[in-house]
N, C-alpha and C positions, 0 to 999 in steps of 0.2 A: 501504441501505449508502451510505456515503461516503467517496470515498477521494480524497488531494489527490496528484497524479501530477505530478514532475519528470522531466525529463529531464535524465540526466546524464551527465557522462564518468567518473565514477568512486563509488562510494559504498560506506559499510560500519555495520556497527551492531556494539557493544560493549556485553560484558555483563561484570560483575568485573573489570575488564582482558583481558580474552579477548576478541579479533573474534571471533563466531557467523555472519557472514552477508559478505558482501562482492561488489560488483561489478566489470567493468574495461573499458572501453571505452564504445563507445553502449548505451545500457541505460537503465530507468526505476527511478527511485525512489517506490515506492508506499507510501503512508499508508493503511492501512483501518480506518475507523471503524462499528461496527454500533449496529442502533438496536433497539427493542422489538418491532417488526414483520417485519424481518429474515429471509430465508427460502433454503434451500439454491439454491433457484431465481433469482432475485436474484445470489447470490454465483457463479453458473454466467456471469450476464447479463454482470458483472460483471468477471469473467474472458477474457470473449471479447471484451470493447472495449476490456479493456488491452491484448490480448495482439493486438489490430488497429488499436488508435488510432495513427494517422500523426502523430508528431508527431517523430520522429526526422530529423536529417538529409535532405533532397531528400523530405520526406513521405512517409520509406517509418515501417512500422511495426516492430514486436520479431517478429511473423512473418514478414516480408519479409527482414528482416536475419539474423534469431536468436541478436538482441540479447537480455539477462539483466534481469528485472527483480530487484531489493531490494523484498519484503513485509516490511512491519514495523505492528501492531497500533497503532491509538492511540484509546481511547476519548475522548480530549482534543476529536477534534474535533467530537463532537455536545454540548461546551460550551454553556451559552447565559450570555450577560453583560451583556444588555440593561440587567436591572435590580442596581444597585447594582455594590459594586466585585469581587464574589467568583463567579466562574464556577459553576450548578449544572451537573451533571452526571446528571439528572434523566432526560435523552434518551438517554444511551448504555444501552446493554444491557450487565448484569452479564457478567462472567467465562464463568458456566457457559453462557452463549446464545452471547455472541459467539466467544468461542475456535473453538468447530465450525464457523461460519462463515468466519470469517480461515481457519483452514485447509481448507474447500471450496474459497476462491476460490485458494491456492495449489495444492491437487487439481488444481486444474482448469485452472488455468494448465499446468501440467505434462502433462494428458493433453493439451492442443493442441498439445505440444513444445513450450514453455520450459523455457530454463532460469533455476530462480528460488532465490533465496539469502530467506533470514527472520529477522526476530528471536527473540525469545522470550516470548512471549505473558504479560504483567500483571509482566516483569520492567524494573528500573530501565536503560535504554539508552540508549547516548550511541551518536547519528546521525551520522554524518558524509558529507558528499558536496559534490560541486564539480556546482551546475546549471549547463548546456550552452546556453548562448542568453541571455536565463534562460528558461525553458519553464515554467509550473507550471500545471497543468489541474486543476480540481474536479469530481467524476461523482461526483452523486445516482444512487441508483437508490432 
């Protein structure tokens, strides 16, 4: 799994014109990308270094604070564009793998007490957020 983690003071995702997800305060904006190997264990790991990674104000974490994070799905980013001008998309794991996974790792966020806001899994979503620093972390698992 790969997810690309902001820290931000505000963020929300739109779908039709309708906000579905939205945060307000200290909080992280998370990207999660799933890959072909991919596993409910992973998305647990996953979970528990969001929902601890100190990157928040004075190095406290969304457990310390119980700051909000924004999940939002993006197969985009196990892209590869090495070769030529046109990104394959070879690495990300189809719909039916990764969807259960994006939602384990918001399970799972939630059974550690977050609170976590989402998009909407393979729909067309316009992101919005103001990064706080700017902060942006990458975590392979």
């Amino acid at each position: 799994m790969r997810a690309v983690v902001q820290r931000v003071s505000r963020a929300s995702v739109t779908v039709g014109g309708r906000v579905v997800g939205a945060i307000d305060g200290p909080g992280l904006m998370v990207l999660v990308g799933v890959t072909h190997d991919d596993t409910p264990e992973k998305a647990a790991k996953l979970a528990a270094k969001l929902w601890g990674l100190r990157i928040l104000a004075d190095e406290k974490s969304c457990s310390d604070l119980g700051a909000p994070l924004l999940v939002v799905s993006q197969f985009t980013l196990y892209g590869d564009a090495r070769k030529g001008r046109r990104p394959t998309w070879t690495a990300a794991a189809p719909g039916p793998v990764a969807e259960p996974l994006v939602d384990a790792v918001v399970t799972e966020l939630r059974a550690l007490g977050a609170k976590v806001e989402t998009g909407v899994f393979g729909a067309d979503m316009q992101v919005e957020l103001v990064n706080d620093g700017p902060i942006t972390v990458i975590l392979d698992y």
